[in-house]
N, C-alpha and C positions, 0 to 999 in steps of 0.2 A: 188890821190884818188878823186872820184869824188862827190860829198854830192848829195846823195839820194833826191828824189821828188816822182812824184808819175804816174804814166800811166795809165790815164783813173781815175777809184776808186782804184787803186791796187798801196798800197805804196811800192816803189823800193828803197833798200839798198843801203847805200855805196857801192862803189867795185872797186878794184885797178885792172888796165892795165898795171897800171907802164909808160914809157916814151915808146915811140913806134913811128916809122916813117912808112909811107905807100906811098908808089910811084905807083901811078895811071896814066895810059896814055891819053890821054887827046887829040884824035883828031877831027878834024872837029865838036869842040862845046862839045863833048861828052866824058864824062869822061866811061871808064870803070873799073869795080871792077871786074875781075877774079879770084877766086878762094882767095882773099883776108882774110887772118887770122892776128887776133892777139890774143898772147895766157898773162894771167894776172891774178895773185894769185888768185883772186875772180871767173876770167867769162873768157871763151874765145869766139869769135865773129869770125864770117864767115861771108863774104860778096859776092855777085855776083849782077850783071845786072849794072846800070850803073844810072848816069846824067847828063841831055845836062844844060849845062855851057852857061848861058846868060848872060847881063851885062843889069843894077845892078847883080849881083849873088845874091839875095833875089828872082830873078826871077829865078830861075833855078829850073829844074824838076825834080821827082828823080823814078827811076823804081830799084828798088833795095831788094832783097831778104837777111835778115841779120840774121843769127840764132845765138843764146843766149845759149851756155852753162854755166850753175852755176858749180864750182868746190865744191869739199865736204866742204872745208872751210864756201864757202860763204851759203851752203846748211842748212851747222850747225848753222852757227847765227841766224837765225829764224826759232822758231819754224812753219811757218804760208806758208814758201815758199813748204815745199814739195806738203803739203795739194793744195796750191794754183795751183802749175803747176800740177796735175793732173789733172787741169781741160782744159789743154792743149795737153794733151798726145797724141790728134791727130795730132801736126803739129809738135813732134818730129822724128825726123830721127835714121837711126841706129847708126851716131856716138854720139847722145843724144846730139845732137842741138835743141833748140825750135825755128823754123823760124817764122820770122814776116816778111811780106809786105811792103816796105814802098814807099808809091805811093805821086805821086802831088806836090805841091812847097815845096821847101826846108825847107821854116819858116813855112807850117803849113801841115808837111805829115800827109798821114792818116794811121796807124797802119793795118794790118788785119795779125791775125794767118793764115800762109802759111805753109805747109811742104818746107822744101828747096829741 
């Protein structure tokens, strides 16, 4: 489980993945994320696009589309998330993913609602 923080002003819940491995290919610099899921009691995660791999890896870049499903579980613990993600409903998809954007170096991406 991972302890909640916060994104932006909007405080984000616990929510379990559980153990999960992801094998990403990784050539010339550039790591790609295809089609990449993990699915976990709370939330499952989709990823595409990719990151080129510099050294230090704090310098690494990231172009990466990741969409955010809440499962009903983690929907029900707060009463504050349904209300919340309607103000999202433009960058859900039809399998009821919320994509987010995530652009620029590794330690300090920049967030932006994307549809995936």
């Amino acid at each position: 489980i991972e302890k909640g923080g916060k994104m932006g002003m909007i405080p984000v819940p616990e929510r379990a993945l559980g153990d999960r491995k992801v094998e990403v290919p990784i050539q010339d610099g550039k790591a790609d994320f295809k089609g990449v899921k993990l699915a976990g009691t709370d939330l499952e995660v989709a990823m595409d696009g990719n990151m080129l791999v510099l050294w230090p890896v704090a310098r690494s870049t990231l172009n990466l589309t990741v969409g955010l499903k809440p499962t009903e579980k983690l929907l029900g613990s707060d009463p504050l998330l349904r209300p919340i993600l309607k103000n999202f409903e433009f960058a859900k998809d039809n399998e009821g993913f919320y994509g987010v954007g995530l652009t620029g170096n590794i330690l300090h991406p920049r967030p932006t609602p994307r549809r995936r």
